[in-house]
C-alpha positions as CSV (number, residue, x, y, z in Angstrom):
1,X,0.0,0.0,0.0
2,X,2.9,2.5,0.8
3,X,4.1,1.9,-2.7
4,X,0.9,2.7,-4.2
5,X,1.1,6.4,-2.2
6,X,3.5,8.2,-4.6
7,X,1.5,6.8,-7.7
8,X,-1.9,8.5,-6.2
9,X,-0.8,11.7,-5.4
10,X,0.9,11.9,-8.6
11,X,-1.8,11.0,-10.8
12,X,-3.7,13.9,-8.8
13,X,-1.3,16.2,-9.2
14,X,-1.4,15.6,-13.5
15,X,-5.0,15.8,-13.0
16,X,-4.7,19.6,-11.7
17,X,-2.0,20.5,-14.2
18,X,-4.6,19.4,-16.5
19,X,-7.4,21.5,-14.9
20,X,-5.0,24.2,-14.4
21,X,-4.2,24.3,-18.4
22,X,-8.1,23.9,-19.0
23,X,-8.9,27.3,-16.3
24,X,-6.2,29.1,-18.2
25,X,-7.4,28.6,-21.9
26,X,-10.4,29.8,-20.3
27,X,-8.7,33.2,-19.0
28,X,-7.4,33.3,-22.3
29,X,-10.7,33.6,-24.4
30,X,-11.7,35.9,-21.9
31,X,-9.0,37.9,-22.5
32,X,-9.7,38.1,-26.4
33,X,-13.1,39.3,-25.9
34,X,-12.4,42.0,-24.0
35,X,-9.9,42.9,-26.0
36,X,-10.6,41.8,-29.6
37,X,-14.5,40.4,-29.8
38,X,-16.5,42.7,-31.7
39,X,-18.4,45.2,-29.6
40,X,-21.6,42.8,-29.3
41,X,-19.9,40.3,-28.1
42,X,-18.5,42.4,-25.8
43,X,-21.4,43.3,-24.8
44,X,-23.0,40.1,-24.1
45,X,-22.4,38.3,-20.6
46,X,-24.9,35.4,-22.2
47,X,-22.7,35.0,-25.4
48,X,-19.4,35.6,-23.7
49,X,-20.2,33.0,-21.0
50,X,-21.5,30.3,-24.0
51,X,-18.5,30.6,-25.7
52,X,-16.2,30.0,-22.3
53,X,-18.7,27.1,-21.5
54,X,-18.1,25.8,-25.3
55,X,-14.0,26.1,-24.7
56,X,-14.1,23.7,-21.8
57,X,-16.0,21.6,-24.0
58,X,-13.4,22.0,-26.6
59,X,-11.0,21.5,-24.0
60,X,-12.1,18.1,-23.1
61,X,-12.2,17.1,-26.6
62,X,-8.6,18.1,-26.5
63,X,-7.4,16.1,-23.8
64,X,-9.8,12.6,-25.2
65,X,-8.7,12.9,-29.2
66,X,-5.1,11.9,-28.5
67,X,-6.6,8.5,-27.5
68,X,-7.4,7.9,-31.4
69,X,-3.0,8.4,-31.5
70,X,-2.0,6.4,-29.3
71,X,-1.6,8.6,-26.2
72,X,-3.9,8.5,-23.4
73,X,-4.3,11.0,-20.7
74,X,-5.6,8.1,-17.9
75,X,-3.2,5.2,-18.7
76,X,0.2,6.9,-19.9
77,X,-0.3,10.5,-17.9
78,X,-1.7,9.5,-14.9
79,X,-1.7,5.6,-14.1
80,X,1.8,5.2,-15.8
81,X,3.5,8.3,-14.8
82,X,4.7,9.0,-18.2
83,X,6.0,12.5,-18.3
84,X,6.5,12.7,-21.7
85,X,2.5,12.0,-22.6
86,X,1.8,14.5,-19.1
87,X,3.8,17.1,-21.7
88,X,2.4,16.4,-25.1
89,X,-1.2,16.0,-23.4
90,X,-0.6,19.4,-21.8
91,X,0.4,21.0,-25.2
92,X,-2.3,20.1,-26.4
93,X,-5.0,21.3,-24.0
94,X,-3.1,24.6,-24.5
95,X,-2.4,24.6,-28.5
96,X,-6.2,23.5,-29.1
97,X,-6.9,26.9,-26.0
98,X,-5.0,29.4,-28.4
99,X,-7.0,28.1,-31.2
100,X,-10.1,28.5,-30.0
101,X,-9.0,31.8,-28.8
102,X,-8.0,32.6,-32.5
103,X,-11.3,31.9,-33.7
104,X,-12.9,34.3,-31.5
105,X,-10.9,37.6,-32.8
106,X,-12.3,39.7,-34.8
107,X,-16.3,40.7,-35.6
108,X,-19.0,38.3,-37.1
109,X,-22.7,38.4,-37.5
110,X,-22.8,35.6,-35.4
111,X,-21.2,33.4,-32.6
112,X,-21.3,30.4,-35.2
113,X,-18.9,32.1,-37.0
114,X,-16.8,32.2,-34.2
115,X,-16.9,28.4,-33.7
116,X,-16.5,27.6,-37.3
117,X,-13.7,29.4,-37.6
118,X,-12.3,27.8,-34.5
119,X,-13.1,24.0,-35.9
120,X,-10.8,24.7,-39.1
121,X,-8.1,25.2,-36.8
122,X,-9.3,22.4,-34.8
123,X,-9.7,19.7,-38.0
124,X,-5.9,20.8,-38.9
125,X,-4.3,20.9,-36.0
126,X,-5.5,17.0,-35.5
127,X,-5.4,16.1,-38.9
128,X,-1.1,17.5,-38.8
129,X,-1.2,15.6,-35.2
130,X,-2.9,12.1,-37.9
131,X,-0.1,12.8,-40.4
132,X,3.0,12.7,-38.0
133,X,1.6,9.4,-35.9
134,X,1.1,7.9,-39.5
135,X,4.6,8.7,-41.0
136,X,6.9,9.4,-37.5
137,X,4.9,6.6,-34.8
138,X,4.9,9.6,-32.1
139,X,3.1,7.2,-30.1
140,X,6.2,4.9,-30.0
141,X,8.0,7.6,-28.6
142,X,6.0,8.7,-26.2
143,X,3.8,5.8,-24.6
144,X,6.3,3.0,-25.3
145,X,9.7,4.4,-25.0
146,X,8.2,7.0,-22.2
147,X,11.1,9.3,-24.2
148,X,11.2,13.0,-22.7
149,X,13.0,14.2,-25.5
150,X,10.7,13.4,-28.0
151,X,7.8,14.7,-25.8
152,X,9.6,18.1,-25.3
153,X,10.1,17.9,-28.8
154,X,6.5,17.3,-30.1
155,X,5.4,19.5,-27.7
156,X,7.2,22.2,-29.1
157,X,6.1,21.4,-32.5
158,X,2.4,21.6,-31.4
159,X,2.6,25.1,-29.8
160,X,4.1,26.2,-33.4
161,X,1.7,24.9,-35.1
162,X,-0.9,26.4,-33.0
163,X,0.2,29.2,-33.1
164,X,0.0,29.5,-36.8
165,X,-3.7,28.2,-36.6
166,X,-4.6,30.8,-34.1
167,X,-3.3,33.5,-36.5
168,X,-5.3,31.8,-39.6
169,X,-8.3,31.8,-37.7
170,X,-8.4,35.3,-36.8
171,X,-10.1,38.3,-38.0
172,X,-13.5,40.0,-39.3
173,X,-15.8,37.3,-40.5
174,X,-17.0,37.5,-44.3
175,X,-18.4,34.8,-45.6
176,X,-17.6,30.8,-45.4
177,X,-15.4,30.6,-48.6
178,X,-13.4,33.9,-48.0
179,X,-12.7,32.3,-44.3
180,X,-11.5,28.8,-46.1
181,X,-9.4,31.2,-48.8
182,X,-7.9,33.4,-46.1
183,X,-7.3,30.5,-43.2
184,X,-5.2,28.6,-45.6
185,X,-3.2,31.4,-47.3
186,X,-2.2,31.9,-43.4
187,X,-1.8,28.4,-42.3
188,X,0.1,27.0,-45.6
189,X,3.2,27.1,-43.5
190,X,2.1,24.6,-40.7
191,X,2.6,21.9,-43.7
192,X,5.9,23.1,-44.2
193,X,6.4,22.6,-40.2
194,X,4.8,19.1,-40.6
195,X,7.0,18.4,-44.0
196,X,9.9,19.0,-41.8
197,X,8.8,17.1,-39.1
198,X,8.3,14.0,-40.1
199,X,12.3,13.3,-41.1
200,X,13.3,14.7,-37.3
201,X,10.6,11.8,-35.9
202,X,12.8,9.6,-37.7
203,X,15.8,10.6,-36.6
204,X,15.5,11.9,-33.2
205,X,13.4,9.0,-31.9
206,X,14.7,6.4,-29.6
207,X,16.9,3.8,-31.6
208,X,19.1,0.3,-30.8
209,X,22.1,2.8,-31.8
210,X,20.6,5.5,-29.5
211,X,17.9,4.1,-26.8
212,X,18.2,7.8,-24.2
213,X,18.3,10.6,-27.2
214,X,20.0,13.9,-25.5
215,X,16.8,15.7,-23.9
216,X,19.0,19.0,-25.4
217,X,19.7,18.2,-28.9
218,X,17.0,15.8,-30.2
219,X,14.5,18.1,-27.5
220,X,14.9,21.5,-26.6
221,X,16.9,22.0,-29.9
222,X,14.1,21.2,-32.3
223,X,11.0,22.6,-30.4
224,X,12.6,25.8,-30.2
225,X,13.6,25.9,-34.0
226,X,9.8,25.2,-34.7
227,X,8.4,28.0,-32.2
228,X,10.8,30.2,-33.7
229,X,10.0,29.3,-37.3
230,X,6.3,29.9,-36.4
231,X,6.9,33.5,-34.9
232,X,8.9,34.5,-37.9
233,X,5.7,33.3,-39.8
234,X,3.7,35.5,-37.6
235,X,5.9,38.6,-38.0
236,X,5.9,38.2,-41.8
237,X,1.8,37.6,-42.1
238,X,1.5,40.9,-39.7
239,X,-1.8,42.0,-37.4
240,X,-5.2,40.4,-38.3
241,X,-7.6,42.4,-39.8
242,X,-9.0,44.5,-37.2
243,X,-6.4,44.2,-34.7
244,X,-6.6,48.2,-33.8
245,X,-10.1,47.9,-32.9
């Protein structure tokens, strides 16, 4: 029983970073309305508390999908101890928080357009999260190997990438085909992220010839070249539409 102590408490304490992360994406879209909804949104308690309601929602969704890759927030985070899947699980609560955030900047007829604009970022983000379990076995990595450089690593890569989705999902709303036109003139660069991806999977993984990767070189190295790629991304794109109002 005493050995089962440490286990308990631990898997309690992932469960409140999780909570944490889930609070804060919810500070975070209220943060964008009051300084970037449009001024009926703003003006609406209903809408604005809908939308936060919605983003814990979304937030669960978050923290379940990576179950359909391989990576489960119960058996590796918690039961297992897995700090690697405790780091890409929280990366993704707060990648998929700044996305929905995205999608609520800017002014729109309605709050659907809000939401719809959230879901493309959403459908990528997952789909790019599809592509590298399918060509890079991230789940290897991270549930088997229990490798913390490949989970800093991938975490990394999943904050750049959301990032670029939360600045493709921005701005005034227009109509559903201008939205589609103008997410993926802004987001096109994610699949150069993911293009380049894929070969450091293959590389930086755990191997016979290298079973421990260095947690600096084949982690911190790599996740900071893709957060830095992605903020030169941003600079270059520039403010959303409507980001003086």
């Amino acid at each position: 029983m005493c050995g089962a102590t440490p286990n308990f408490h631990e898997g309690r304490f992932t469960a409140r970073g999780f909570v944490a992360a889930s609070w804060l994406n919810v500070f975070l879209v209220i943060f964008v309305f009051q300084k970037w909804a449009d001024a009926a949104l703003k003006s609406s308690i209903e809408e604005q508390v809908g939308l936060c309601l919605l983003g814990l929602v979304w937030t669960m969704a978050s923290i379940l999908m990576p179950n359909l890759f391989g990576i489960s927030a119960r058996d590796d985070a918690i039961e297992r101890r897995n700090p690697a899947a405790r780091l890409v699980l929280l990366s993704s609560i707060l990648a998929n928080g700044l996305i929905y955030a995205g999608g609520n900047i800017g002014g729109g007829p309605s709050i659907s357009n809000n939401i719809f604009s959230a879901a493309l970022g959403a459908i990528l983000f997952f789909s790019i999260w599809f592509g590298l379990e399918f060509f890079g076995q991230i789940s290897v990595s991270i549930s088997e190997e229990r490798d913390f450089a490949s989970g800093i690593r991938i975490a990394g890569f999943f904050m750049a990438i959301a990032l670029i989705l939360a600045r493709a999902v921005a701005g005034d709303w227009h109509s559903v085909s201008l939205t589609i036109r103008d997410f993926f003139h802004d987001a096109w660069f994610a699949f150069g992220l993911f293009a380049i991806a894929i070969p450091v999977e293959r590389f930086a993984r755990p191997s016979a010839q290298n079973p421990f990767p260095n947690r600096v070189s084949h982690g911190l190295l790599p996740a900071a070249l893709y957060v830095v790629a992605s903020v030169w991304w941003l600079a270059r794109l520039g403010p959303w539409e409507g980001y003086a109002r």
